[in-house]
N, C-alpha and C positions, 0 to 999 in steps of 0.2 A: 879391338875387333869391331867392324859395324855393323849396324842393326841387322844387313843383311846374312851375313854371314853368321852370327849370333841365332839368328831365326834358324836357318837351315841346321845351326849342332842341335837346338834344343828341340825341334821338332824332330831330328832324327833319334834323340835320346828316348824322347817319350816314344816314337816308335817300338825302342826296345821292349819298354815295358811289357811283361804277361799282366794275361788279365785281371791275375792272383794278386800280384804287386797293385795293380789299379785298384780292384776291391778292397783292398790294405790299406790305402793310400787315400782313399774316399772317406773309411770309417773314420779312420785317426783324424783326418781334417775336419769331417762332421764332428765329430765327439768334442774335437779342442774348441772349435766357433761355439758350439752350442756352450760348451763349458762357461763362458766370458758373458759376467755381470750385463755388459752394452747389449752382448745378442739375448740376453735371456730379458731385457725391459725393451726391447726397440716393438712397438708396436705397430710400424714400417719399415719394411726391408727393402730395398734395390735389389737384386742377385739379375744371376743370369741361367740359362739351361743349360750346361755343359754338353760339348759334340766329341768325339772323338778320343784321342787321350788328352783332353782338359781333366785336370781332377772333376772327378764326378758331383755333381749337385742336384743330382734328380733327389736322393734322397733329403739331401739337406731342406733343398725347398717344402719337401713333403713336409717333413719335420716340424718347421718354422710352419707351416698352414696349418698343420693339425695341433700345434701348439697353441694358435688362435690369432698371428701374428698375420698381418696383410703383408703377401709377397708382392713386389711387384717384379715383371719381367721383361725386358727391353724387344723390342721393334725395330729393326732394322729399316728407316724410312729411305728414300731413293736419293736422298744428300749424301746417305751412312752416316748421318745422326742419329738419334736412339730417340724416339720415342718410349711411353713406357704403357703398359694393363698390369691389370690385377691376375694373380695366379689362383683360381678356384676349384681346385684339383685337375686330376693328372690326365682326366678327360675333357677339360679345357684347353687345348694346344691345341694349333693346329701349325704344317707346316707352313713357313716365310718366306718373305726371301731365303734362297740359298738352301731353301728344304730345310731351317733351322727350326724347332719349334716353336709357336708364340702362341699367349695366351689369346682366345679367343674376343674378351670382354672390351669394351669403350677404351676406346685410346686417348689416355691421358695427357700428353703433350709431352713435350722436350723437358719443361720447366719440373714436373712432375718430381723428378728426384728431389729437386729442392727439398722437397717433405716427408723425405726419407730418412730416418734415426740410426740406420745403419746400411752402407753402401758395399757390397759384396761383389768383386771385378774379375775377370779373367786377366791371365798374365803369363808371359811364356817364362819371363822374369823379373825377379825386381831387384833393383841396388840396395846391399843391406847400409848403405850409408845416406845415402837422400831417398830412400823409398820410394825412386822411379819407377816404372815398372815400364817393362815391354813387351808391347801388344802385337795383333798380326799385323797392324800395319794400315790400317785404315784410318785412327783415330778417332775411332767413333769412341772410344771411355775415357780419350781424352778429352774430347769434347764434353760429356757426361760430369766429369770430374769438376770441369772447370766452374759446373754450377752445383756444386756439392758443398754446401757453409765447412769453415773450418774444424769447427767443432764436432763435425760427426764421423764417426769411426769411420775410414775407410779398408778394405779391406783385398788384399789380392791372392788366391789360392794358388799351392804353386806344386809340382815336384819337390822331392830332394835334389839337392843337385841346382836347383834352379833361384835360390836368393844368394845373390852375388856382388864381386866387387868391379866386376868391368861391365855393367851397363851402358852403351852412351846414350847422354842425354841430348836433345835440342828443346829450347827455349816453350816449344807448346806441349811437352811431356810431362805430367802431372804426378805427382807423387802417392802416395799411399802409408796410410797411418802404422799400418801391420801386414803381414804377411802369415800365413799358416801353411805350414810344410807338413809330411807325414809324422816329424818329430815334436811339431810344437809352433807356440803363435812365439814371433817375434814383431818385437815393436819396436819403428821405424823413427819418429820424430817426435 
């Protein structure tokens, strides 16, 4: 199947979802990240604010801020590369582009993730065999990725239903270390 077609089942999937299943579906992915030795030392986080049916991460980021961990949260700049700020609570956003939310504080640059101990991504899905994932389509976390060092956890939150075997890949699609589904973290490479 491609990309395009792919997008259009999995967005229509999560359309299914009740709210009940989202709220479900949020906790179990909060509870399993936070569970993980990496997120409980990262004293820098990358993530993002979830819009719509993304699994939800309003809570997560809370969590990780009030835990005492610096969030940072992406900026959508006019390339659609990702800038990054600092998350200082939940009255810190403001909307974005695209009416997304972003943190209001100093824009840290593009490079910014470099120095992040643990990288949190959205993903409509990922390949449970090369830990591609796929995104909407802009490539702004693939861009993100590609300056992300090897060693640091990457991570993509997903549906059930959504870490699979028929991703397609092309050559500037980036991969991901793990994935967290409502059932649990699987790890990718």
């Amino acid at each position: 199947m491609d990309k395009l077609n792919l997008r259009r089942e999995l967005i229509s999937a999560r359309a299914s979802l009740t709210p009940e299943q989202l709220r479900s579906n949020a906790t179990n992915i909060r509870e399993t990240l936070l569970d993980q030795p990496w997120a409980q030392m990262a004293g820098l986080v990358a993530c993002y604010w979830s819009i719509g049916t993304e699994p939800d991460t309003h809570g997560l980021v809370f969590a990780l801020w009030k835990h005492g961990t610096t969030v940072m949260l992406p900026v959508l700049r006019e390339d659609n590369d990702l800038d990054w700020a600092v998350y200082d609570g939940p009255d810190t956003l403001a909307p974005g582009r695209f009416g997304v939310p972003e943190p209001v504080d100093t824009r840290r640059g593009i490079d910014a993730i470099r120095t992040a101990a643990l990288v949190i991504v959205p993903a409509l899905a990922v390949d449970k065999l090369s830990g591609v994932r796929l995104g909407r389509g802009g490539g702004s976390y693939d861009r993100a990725l590609s300056r992300v060092g090897p060693n640091v956890p990457t991570v993509a939150l997903l549906h059930e239903g959504e870490l699979r075997d028929d991703v397609p890949a092309e050559p500037h699609d980036k991969p991901v270390h793990f994935a967290i589904t409502p059932v649990g973290l699987t790890s990718l490479k």
